[in-house]
C-alpha positions as CSV (number, residue, x, y, z in Angstrom):
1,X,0.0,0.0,0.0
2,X,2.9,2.4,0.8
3,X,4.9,1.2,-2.3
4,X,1.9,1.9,-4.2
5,X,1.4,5.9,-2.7
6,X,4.9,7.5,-4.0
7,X,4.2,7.1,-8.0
8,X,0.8,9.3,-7.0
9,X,2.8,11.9,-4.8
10,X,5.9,12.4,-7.8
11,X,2.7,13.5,-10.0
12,X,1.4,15.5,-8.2
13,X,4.6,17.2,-7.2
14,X,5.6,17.3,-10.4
15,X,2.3,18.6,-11.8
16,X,2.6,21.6,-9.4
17,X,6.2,22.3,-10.5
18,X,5.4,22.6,-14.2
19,X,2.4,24.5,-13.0
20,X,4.5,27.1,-11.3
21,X,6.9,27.1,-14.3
22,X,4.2,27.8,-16.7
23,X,2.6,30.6,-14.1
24,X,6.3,32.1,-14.1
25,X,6.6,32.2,-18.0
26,X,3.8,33.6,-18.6
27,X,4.5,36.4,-16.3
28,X,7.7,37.0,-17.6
29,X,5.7,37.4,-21.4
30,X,3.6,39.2,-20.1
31,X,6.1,41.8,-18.3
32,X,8.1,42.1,-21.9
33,X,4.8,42.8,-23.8
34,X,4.2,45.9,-21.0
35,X,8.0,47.1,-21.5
36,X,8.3,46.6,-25.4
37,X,5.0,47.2,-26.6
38,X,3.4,45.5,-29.3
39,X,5.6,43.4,-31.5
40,X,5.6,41.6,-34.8
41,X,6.4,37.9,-34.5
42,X,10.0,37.9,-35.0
43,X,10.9,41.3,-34.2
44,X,13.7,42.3,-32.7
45,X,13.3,45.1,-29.1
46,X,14.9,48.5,-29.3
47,X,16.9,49.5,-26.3
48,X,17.7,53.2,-26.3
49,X,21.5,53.2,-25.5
50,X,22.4,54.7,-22.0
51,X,24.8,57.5,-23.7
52,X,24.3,60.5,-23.5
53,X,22.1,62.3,-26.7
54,X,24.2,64.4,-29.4
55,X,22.7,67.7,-28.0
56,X,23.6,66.6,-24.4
57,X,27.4,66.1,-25.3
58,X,27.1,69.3,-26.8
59,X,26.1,71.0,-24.3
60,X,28.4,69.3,-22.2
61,X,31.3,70.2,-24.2
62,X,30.3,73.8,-24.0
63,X,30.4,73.7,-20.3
64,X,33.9,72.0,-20.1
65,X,35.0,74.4,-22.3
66,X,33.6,77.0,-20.1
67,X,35.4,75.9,-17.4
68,X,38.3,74.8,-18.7
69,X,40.7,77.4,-16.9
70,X,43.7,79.1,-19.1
71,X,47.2,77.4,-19.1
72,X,50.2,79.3,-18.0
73,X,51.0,81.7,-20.7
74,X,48.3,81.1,-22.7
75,X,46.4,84.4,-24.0
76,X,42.9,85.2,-25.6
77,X,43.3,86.9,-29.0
78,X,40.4,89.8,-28.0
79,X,39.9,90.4,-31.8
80,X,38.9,87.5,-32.9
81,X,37.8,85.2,-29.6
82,X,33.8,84.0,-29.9
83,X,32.3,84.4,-26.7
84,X,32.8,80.9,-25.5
85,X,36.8,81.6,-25.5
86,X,36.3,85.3,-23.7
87,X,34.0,84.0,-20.7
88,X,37.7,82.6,-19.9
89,X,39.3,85.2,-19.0
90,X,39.0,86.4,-15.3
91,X,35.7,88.7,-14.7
92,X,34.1,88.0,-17.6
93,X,31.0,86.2,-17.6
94,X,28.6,85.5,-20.9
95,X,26.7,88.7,-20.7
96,X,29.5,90.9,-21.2
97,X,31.4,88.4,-23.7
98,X,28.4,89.1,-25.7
99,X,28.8,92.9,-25.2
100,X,32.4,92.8,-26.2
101,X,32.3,90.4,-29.4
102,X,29.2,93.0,-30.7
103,X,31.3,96.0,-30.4
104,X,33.7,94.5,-32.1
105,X,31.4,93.3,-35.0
106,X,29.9,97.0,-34.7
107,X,32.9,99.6,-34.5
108,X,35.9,96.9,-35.9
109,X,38.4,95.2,-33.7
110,X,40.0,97.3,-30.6
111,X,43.5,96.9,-31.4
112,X,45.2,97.6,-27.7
113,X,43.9,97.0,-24.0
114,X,43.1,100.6,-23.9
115,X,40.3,100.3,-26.4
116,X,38.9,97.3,-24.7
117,X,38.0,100.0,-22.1
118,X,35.1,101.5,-24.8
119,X,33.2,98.3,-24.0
120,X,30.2,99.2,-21.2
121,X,31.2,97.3,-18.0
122,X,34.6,97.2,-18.7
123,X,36.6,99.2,-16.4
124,X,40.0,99.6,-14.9
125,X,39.7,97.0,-12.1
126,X,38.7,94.1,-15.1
127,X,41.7,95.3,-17.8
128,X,44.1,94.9,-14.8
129,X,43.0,91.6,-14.1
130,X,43.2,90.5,-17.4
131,X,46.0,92.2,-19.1
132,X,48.5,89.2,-18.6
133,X,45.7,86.8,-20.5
134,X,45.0,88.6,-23.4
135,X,46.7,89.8,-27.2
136,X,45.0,91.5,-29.5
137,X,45.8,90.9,-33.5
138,X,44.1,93.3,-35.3
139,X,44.2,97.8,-35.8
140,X,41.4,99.7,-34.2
141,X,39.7,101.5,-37.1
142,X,39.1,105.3,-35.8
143,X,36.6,106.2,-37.9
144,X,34.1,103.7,-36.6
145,X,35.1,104.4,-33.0
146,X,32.4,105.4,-30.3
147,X,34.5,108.3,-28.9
148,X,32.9,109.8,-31.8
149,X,29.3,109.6,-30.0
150,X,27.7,112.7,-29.0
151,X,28.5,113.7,-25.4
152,X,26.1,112.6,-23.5
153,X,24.4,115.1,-20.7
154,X,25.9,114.0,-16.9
155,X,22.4,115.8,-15.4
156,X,19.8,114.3,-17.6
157,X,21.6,110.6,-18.9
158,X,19.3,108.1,-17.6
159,X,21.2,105.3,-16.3
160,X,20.9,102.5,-19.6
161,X,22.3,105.7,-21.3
162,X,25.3,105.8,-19.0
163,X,25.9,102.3,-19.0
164,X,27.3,103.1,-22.3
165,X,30.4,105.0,-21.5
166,X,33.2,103.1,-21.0
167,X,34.4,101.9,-17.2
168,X,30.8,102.8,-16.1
169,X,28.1,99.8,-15.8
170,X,25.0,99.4,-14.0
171,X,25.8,99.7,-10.8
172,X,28.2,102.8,-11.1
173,X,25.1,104.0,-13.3
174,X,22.8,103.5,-10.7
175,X,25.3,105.6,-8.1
176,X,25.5,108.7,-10.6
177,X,21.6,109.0,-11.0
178,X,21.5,108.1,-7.3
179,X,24.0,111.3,-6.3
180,X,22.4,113.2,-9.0
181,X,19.0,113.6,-7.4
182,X,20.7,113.4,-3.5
183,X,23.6,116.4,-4.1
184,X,21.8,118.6,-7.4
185,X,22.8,118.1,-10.9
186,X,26.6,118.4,-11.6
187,X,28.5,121.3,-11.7
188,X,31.5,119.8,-13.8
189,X,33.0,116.5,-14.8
190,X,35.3,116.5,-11.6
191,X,32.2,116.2,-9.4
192,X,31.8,112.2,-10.3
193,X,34.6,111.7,-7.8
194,X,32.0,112.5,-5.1
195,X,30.0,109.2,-6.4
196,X,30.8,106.0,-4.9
197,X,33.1,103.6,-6.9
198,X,34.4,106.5,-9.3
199,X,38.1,107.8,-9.3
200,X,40.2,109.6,-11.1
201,X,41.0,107.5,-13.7
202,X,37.8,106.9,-14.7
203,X,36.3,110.7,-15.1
204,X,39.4,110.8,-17.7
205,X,38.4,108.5,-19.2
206,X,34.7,110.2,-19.2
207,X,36.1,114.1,-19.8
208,X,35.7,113.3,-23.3
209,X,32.4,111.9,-23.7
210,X,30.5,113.6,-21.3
211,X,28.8,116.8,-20.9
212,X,27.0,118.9,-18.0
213,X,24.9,121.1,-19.6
């Protein structure tokens, strides 16, 4: 009677493992349906591949080559650097990269550090912290220079009007409006010495392009 019981009990055992087998397969047919989608007989999945897209490593690149600092004794050629190449150079960030590369596509290439100075938000704090990093290739053309511009009025410039002059840029703009309506309206050029954050140097550089009436 025992003998007879084990041939009964393999079944069924067996029976439940092909059971559980089949349950198992299924599943798993079931989960590649839901992650592939609807296939043709015979046709093969698509992975998307883990790397990165081509716009990705572009962008990527761009930011290496944003940071990638300058080598000793390497210099930025000014007159003919894009953007990308200028943000490089110490204090200057993308917005006034863009300001420097349209000057120089407006008025021609600058020629010498001083000229660099006709740029708004370039002043004398930035060409001494670059002047070891830069070389400039090409000749100023003076007839297309902005010290032609008309003078513009220290008493009645509003301040996007004197971001324009060289060495001054919002913030010293903001300062010249904001001592212009605290002390009265100018008397001469010397008196932008009493605004915050302007020296000497720079209302030289402004004697020529400013006026008080």
């Amino acid at each position: 009677m025992l003998a007879a019981s084990f041939p009964t009990m393999s079944t069924s055992d067996d029976r439940r493992a092909a059971l559980l087998l089949l349950g198992l397969a299924l599943v798993g047919l079931v989960v590649r349906m839901v992650l592939a989608g609807p296939q043709p007989p015979g046709a093969v999945a698509y992975r998307p591949s883990s790397a990165a897209r081509p716009e990705q490593d572009s962008v990527a690149a761009r930011a290496a080559r944003l940071a990638r600092p300058l080598a000793p004794g390497e210099r930025i050629d000014v007159d003919r650097a894009s953007v990308e190449e200028l943000t490089r150079l110490p204090r200057i960030g993308p917005g006034l990269a863009n300001r420097i590369v349209s000057d120089r596509d407006a008025y021609g290439p600058f020629g010498s550090l001083a000229a660099l100075d006709r740029v708004p938000g370039v002043g004398p704090v930035l060409l001494e912290a670059v002047v070891r990093h830069v070389t400039f290739s090409g000749r100023p053309t003076q007839k297309l220079s902005p010290v032609t511009a008309p003078l513009l009025s220290l008493n009645r410039a509003s301040v996007d009007e004197l971001t324009s002059l060289p060495g001054i840029g919002a913030t010293r703009a903001e300062a010249i409006v904001a001592y212009r309506h605290r002390a009265g309206p100018f008397r001469n050029v010397d008196d932008l010495e009493n605004v915050p954050g302007i020296g000497s140097k720079t209302v030289e550089r402004l004697r020529k392009r400013v006026k008080i009436p």
